[in-house]
PDB file as gemmi writes it, atoms N, CA and C in Angstrom:
CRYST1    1.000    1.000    1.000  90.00  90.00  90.00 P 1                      
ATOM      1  N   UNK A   1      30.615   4.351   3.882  1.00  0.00           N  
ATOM      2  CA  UNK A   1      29.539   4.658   4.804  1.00  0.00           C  
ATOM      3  C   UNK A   1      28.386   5.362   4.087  1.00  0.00           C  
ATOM      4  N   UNK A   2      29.041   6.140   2.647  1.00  0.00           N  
ATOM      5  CA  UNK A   2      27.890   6.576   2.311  1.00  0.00           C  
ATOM      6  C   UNK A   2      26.438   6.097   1.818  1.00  0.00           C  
ATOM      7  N   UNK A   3      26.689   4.423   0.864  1.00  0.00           N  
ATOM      8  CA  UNK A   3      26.032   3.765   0.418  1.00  0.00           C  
ATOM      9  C   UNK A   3      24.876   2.902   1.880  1.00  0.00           C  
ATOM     10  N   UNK A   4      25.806   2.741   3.094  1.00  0.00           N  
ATOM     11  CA  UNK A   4      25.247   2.356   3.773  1.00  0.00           C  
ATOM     12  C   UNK A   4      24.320   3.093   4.320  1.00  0.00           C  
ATOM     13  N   UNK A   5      24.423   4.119   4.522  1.00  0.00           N  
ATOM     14  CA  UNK A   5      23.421   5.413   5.068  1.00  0.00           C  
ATOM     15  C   UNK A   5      22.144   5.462   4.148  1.00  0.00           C  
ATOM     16  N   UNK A   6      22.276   5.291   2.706  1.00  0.00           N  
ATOM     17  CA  UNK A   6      21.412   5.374   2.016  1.00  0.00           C  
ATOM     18  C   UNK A   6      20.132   3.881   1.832  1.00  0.00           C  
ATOM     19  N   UNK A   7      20.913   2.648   2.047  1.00  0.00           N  
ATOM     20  CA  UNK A   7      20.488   1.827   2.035  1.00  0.00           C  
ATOM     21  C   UNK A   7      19.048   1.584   3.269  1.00  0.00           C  
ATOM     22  N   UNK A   8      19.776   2.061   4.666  1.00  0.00           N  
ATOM     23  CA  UNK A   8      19.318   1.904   5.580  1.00  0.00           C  
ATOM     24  C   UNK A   8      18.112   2.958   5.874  1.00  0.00           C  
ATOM     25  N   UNK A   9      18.575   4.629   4.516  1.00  0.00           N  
ATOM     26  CA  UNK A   9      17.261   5.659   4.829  1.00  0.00           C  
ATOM     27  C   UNK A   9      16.255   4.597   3.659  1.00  0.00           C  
ATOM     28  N   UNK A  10      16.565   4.225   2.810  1.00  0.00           N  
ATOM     29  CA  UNK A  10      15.768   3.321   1.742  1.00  0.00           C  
ATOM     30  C   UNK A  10      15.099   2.488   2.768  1.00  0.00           C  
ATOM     31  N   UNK A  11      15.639   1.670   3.302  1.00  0.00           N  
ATOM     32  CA  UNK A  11      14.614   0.621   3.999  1.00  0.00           C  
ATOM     33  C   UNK A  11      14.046   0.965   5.031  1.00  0.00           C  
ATOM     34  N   UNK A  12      14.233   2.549   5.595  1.00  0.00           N  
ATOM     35  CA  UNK A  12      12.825   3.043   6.631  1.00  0.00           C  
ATOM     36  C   UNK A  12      12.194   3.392   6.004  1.00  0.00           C  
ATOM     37  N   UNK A  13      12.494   3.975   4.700  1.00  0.00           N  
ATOM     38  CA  UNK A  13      11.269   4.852   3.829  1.00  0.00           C  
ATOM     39  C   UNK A  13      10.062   3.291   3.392  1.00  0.00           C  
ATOM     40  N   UNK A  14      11.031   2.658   2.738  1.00  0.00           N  
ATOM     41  CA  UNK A  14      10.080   1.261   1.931  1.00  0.00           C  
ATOM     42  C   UNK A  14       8.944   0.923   3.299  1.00  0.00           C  
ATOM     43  N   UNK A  15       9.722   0.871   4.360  1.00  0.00           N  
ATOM     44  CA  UNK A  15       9.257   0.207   5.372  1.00  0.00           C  
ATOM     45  C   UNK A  15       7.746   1.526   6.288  1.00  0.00           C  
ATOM     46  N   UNK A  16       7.412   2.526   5.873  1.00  0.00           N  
ATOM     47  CA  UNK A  16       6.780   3.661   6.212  1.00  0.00           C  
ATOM     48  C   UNK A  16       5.683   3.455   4.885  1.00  0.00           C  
ATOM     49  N   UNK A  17       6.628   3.482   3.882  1.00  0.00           N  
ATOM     50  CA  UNK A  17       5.025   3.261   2.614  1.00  0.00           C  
ATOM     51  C   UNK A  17       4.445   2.030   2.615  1.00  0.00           C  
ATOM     52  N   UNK A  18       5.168   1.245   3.233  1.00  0.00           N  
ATOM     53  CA  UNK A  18       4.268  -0.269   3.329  1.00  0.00           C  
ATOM     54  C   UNK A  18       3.217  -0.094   3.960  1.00  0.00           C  
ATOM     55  N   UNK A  19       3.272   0.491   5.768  1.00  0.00           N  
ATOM     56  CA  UNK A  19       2.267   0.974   6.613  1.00  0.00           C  
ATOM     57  C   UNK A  19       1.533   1.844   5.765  1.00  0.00           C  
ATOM     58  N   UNK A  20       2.010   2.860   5.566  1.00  0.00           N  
ATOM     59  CA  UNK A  20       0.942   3.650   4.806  1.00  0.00           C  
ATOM     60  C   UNK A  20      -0.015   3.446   4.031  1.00  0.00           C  
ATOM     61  N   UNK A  21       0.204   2.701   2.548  1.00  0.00           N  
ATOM     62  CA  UNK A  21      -0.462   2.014   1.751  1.00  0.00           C  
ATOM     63  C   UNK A  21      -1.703   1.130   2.179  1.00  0.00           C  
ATOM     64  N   UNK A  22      -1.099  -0.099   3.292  1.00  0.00           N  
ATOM     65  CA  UNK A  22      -1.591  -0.958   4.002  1.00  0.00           C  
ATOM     66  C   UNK A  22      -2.890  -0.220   4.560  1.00  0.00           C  
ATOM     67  N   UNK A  23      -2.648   0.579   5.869  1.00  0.00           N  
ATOM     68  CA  UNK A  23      -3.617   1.371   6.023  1.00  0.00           C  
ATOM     69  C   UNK A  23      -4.616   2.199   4.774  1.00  0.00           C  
ATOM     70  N   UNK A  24      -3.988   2.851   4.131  1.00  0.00           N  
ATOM     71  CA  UNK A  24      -5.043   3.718   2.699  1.00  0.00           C  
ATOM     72  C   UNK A  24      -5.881   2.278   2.151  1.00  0.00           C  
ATOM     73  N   UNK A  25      -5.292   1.145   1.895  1.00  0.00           N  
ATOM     74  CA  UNK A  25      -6.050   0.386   1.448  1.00  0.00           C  
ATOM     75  C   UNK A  25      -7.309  -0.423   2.376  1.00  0.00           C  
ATOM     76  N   UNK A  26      -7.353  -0.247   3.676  1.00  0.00           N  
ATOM     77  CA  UNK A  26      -8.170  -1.012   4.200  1.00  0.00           C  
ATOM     78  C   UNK A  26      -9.746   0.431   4.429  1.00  0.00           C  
ATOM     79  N   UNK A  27      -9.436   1.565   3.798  1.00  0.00           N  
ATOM     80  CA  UNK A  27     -10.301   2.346   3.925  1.00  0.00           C  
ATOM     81  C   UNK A  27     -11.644   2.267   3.167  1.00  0.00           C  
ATOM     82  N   UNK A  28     -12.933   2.944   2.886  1.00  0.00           N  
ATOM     83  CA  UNK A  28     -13.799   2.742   2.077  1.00  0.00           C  
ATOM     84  C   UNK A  28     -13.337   3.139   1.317  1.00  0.00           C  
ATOM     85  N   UNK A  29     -13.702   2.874  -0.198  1.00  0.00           N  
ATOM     86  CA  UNK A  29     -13.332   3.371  -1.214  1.00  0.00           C  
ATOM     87  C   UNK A  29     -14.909   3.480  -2.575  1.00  0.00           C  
ATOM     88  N   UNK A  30     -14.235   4.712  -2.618  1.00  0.00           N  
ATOM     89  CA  UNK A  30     -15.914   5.254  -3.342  1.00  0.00           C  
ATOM     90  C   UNK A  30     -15.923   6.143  -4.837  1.00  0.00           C  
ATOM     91  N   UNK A  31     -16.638   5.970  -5.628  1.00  0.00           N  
ATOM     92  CA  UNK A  31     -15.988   6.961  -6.684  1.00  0.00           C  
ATOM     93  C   UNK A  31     -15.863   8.655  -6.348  1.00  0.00           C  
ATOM     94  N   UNK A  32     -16.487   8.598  -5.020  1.00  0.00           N  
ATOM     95  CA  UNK A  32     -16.264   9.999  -5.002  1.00  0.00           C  
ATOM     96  C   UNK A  32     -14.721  10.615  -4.937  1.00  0.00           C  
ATOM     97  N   UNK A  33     -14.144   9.829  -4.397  1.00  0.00           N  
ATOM     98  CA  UNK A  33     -13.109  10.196  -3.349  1.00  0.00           C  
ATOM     99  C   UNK A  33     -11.424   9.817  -4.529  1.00  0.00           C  
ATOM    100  N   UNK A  34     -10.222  10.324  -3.885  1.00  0.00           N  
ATOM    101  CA  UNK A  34      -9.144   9.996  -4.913  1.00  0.00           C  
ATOM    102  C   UNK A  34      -8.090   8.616  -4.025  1.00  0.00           C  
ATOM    103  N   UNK A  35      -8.664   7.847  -3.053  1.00  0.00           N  
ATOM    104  CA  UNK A  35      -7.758   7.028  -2.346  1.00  0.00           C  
ATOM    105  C   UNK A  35      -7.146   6.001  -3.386  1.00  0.00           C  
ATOM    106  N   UNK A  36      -7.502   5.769  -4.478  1.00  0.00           N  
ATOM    107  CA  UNK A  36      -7.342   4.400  -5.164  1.00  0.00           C  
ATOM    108  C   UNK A  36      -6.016   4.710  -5.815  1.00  0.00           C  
ATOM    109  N   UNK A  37      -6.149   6.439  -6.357  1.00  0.00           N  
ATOM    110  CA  UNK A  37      -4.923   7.007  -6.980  1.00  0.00           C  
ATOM    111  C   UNK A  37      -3.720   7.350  -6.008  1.00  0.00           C  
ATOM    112  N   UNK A  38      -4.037   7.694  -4.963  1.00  0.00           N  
ATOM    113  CA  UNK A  38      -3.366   8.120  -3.666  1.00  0.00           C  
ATOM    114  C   UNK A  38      -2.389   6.863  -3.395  1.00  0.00           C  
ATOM    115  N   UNK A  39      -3.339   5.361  -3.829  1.00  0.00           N  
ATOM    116  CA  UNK A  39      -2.499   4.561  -2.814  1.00  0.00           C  
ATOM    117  C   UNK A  39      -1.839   3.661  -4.393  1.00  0.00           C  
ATOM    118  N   UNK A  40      -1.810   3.983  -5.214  1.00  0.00           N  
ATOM    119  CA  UNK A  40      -1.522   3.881  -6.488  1.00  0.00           C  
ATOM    120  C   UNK A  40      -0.096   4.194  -6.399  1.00  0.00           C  
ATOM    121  N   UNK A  41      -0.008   5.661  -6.350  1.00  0.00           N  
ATOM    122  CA  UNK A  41       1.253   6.361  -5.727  1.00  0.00           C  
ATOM    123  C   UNK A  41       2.316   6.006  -5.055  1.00  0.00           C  
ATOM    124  N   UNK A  42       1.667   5.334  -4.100  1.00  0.00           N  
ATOM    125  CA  UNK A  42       2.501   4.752  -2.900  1.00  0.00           C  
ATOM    126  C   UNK A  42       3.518   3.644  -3.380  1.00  0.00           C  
ATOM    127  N   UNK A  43       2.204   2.983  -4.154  1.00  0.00           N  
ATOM    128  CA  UNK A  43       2.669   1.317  -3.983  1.00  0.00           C  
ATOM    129  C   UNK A  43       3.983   1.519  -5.680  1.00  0.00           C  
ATOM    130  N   UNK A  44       3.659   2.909  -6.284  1.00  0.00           N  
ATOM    131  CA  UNK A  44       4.315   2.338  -7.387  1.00  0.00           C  
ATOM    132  C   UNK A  44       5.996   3.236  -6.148  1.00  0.00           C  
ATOM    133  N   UNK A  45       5.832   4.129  -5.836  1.00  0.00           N  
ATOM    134  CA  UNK A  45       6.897   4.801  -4.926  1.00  0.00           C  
ATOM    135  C   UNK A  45       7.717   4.107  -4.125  1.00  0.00           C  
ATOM    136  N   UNK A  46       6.871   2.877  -3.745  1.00  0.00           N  
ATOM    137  CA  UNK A  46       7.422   1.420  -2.735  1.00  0.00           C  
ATOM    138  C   UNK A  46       8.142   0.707  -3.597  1.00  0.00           C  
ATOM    139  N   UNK A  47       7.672   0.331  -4.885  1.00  0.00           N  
ATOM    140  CA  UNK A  47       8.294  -0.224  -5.438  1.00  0.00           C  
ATOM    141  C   UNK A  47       9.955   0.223  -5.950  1.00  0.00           C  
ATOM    142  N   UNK A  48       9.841   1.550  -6.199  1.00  0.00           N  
ATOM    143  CA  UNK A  48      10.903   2.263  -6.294  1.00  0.00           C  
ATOM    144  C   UNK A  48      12.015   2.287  -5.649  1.00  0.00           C  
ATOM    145  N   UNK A  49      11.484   2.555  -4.445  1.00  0.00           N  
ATOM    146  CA  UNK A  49      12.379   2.393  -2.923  1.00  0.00           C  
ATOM    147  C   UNK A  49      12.507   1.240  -2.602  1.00  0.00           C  
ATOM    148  N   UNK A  50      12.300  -0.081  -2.954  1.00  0.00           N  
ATOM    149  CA  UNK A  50      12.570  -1.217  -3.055  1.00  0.00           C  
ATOM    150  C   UNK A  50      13.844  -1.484  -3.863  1.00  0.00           C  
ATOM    151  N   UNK A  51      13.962  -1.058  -5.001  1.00  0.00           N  
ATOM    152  CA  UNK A  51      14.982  -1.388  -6.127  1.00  0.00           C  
ATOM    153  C   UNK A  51      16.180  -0.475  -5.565  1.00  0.00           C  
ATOM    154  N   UNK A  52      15.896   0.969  -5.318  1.00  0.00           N  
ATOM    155  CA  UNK A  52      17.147   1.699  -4.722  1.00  0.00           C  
ATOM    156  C   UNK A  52      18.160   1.060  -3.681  1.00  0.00           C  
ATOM    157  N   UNK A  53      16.683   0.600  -3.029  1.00  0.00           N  
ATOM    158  CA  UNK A  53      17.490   0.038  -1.808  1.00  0.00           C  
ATOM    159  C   UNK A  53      18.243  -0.850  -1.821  1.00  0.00           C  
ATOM    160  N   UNK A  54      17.931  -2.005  -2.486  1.00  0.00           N  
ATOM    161  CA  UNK A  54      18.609  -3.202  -3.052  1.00  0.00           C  
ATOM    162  C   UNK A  54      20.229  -2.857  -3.613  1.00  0.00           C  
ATOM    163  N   UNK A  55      19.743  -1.809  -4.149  1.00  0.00           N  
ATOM    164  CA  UNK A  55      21.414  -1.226  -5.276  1.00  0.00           C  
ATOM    165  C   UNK A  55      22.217  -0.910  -4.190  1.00  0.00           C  
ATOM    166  N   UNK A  56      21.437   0.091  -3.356  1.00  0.00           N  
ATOM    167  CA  UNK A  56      22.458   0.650  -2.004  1.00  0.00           C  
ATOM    168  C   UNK A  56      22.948  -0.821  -1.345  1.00  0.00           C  
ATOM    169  N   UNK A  57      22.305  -1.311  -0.731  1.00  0.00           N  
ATOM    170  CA  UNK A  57      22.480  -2.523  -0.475  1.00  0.00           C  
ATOM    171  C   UNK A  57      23.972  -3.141  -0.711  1.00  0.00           C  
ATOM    172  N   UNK A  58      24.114  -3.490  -1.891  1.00  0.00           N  
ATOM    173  CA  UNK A  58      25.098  -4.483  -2.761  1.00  0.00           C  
ATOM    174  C   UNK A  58      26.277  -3.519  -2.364  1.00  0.00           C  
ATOM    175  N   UNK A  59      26.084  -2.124  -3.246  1.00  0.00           N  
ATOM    176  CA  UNK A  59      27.167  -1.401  -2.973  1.00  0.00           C  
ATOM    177  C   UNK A  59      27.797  -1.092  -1.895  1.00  0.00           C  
ATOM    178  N   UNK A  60      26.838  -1.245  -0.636  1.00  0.00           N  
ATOM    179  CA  UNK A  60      27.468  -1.146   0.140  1.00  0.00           C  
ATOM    180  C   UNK A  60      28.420  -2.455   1.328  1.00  0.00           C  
ATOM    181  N   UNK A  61      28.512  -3.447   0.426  1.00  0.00           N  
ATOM    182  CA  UNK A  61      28.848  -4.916   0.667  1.00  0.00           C  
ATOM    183  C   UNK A  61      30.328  -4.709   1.464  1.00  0.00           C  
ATOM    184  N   UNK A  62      31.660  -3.741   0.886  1.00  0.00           N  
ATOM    185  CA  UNK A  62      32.677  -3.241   1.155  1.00  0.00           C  
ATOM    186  C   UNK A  62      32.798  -2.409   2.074  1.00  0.00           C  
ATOM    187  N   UNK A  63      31.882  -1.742   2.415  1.00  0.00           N  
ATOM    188  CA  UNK A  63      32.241  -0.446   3.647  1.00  0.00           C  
ATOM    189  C   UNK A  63      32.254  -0.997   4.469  1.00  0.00           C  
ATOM    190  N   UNK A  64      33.042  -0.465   5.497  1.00  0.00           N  
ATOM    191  CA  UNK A  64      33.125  -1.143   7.055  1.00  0.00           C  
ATOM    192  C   UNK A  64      32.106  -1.123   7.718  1.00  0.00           C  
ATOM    193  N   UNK A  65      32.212  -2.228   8.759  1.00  0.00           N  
ATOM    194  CA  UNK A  65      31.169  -2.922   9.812  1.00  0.00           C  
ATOM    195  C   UNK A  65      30.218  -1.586  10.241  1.00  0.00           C  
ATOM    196  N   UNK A  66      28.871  -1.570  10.083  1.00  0.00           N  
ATOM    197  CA  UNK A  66      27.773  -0.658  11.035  1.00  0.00           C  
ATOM    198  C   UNK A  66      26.729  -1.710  10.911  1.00  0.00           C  
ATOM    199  N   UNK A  67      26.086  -1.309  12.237  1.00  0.00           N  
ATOM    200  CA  UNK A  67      24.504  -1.867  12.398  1.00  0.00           C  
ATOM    201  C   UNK A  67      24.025  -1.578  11.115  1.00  0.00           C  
ATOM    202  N   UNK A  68      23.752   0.013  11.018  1.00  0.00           N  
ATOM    203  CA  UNK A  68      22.969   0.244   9.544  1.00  0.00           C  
ATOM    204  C   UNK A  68      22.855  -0.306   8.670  1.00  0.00           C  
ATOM    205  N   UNK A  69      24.008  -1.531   8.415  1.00  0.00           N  
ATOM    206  CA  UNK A  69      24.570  -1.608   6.791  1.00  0.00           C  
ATOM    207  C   UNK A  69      23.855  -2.831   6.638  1.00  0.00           C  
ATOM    208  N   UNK A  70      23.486  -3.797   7.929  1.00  0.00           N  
ATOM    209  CA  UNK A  70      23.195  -4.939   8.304  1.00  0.00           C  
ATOM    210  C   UNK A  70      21.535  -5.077   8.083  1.00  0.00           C  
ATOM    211  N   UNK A  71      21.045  -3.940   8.844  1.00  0.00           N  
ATOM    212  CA  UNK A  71      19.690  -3.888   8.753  1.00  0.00           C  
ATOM    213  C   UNK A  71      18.828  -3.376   7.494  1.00  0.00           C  
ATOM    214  N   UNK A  72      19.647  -2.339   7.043  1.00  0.00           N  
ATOM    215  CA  UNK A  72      19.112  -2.156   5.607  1.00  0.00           C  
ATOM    216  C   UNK A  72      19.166  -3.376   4.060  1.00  0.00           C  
ATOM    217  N   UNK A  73      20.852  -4.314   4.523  1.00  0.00           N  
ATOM    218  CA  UNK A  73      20.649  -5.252   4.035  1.00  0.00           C  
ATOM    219  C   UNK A  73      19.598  -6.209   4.264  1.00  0.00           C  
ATOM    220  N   UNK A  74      18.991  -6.800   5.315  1.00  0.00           N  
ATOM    221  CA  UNK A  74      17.992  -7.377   5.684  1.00  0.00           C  
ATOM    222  C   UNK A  74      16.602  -6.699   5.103  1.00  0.00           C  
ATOM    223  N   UNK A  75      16.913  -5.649   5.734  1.00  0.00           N  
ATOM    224  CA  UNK A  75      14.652  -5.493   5.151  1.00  0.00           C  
ATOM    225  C   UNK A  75      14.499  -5.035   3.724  1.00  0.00           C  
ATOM    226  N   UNK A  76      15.962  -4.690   3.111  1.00  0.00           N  
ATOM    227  CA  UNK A  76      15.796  -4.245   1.664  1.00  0.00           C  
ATOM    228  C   UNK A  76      15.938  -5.459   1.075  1.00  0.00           C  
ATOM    229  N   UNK A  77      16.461  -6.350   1.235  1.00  0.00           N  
ATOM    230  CA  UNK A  77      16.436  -7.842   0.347  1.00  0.00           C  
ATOM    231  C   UNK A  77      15.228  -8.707   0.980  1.00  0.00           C  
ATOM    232  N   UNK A  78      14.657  -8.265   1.918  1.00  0.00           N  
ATOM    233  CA  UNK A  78      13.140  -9.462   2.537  1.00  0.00           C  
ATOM    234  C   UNK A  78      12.489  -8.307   1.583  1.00  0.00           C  
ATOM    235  N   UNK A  79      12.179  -7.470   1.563  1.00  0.00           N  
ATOM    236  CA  UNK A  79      11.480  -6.440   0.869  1.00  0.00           C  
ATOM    237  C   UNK A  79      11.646  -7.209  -1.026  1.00  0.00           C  
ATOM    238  N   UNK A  80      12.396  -7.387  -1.337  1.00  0.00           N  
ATOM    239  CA  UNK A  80      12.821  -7.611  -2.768  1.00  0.00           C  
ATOM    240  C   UNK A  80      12.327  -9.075  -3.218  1.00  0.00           C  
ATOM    241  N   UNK A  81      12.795  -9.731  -2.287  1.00  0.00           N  
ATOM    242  CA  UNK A  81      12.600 -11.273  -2.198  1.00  0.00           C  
ATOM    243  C   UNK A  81      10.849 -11.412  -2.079  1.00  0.00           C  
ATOM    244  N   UNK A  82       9.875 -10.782  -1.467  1.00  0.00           N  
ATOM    245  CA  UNK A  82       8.552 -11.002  -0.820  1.00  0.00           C  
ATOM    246  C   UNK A  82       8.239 -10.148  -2.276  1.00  0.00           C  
ATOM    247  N   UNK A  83       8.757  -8.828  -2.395  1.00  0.00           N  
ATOM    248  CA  UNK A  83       7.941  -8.332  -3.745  1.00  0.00           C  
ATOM    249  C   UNK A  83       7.937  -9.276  -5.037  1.00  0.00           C  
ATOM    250  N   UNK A  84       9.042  -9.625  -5.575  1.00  0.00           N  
ATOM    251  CA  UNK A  84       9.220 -10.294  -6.687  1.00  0.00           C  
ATOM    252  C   UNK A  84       8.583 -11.893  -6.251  1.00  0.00           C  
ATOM    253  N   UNK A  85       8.128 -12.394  -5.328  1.00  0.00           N  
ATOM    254  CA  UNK A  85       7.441 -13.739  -5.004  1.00  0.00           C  
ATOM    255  C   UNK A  85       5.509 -13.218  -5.453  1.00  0.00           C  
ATOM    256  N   UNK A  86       5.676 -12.141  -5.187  1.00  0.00           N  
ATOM    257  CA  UNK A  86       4.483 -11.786  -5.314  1.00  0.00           C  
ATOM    258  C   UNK A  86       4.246 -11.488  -6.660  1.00  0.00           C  
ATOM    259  N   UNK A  87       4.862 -10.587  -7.522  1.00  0.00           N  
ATOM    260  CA  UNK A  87       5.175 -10.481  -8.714  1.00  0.00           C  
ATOM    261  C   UNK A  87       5.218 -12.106  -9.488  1.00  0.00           C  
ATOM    262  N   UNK A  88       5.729 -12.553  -9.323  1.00  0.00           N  
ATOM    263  CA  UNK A  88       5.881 -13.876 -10.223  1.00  0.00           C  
ATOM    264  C   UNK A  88       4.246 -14.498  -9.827  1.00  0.00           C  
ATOM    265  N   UNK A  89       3.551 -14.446  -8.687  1.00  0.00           N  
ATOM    266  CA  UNK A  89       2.275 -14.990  -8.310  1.00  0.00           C  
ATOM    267  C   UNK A  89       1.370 -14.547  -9.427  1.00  0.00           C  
ATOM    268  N   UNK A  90       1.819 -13.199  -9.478  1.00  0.00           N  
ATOM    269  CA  UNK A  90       0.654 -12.605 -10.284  1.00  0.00           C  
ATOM    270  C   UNK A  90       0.679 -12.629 -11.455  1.00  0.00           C  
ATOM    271  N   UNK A  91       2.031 -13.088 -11.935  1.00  0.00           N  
ATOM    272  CA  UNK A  91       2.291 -13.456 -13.380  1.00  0.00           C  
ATOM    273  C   UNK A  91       1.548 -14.628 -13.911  1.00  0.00           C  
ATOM    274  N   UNK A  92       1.906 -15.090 -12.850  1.00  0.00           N  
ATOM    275  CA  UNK A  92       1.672 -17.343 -12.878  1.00  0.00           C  
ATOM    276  C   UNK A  92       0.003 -17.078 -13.209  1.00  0.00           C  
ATOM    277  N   UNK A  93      -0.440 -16.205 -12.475  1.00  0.00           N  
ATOM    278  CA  UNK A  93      -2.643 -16.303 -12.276  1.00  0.00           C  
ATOM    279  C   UNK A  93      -2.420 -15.652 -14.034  1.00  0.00           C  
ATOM    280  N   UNK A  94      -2.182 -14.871 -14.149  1.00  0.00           N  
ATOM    281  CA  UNK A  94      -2.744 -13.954 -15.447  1.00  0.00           C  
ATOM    282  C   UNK A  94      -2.323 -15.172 -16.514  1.00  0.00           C  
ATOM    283  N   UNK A  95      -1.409 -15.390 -16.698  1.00  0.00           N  
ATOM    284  CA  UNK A  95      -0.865 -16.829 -17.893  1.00  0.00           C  
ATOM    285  C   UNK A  95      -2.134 -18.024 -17.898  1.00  0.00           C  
ATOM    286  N   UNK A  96      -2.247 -18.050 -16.534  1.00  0.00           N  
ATOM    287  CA  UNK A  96      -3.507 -19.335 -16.455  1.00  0.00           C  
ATOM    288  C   UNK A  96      -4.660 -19.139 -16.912  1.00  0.00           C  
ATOM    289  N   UNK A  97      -5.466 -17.529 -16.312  1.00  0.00           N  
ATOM    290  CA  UNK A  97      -6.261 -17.017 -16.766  1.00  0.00           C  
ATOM    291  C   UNK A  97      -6.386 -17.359 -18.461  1.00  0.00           C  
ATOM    292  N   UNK A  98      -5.482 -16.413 -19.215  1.00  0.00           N  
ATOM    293  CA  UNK A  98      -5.572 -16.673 -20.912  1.00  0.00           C  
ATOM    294  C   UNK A  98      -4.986 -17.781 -21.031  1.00  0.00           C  
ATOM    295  N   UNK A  99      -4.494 -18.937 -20.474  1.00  0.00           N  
ATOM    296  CA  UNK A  99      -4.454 -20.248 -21.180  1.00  0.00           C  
ATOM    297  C   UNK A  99      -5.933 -21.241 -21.399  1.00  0.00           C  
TER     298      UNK A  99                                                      
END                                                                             
């Protein structure tokens, strides 16, 4: 139960810096101001809580039946699956770019 507990606080947290970020990024952005670093933060912190979650995830494949274990599996692997699709996107443009 413990891995599952963790999995499932991982995928509200991932799922809170997504909103967050999302929002910081649709703001003005100006050299005066520190939002660019702010949401810098986030997105590398998301990423973080992405990978944890994933680990909790797996490990918690064996513990007995909870909602929790179900839902954190779900948005921590759509979370993983959508990041790394995006990741490989941005790989694929930059390769093309210098080819």
């Amino acid at each position: 139960m413990k891995n599952t507990k963790k999995s499932f606080h991982f995928a509200v947290f991932s799922s809170v810096l997504l909103i967050v970020f999302t929002i910081l990024g649709q703001t003005v952005r100006t050299a005066a101001n520190t939002i660019n670093d702010i949401t810098a933060y986030f997105i590398t912190l998301f990423f973080i809580s992405i990978f944890f979650g994933a680990i909790f995830s797996v490990l918690s494949f064996k513990e007995p039946f909870h909602w929790k274990k179900y839902v954190g599996i779900g948005i921590n692997f759509f979370f993983l699956v959508m990041t790394s699709l995006a990741l490989i996107g941005n790989l694929k443009d930059v390769v093309e770019a210098f080819s």
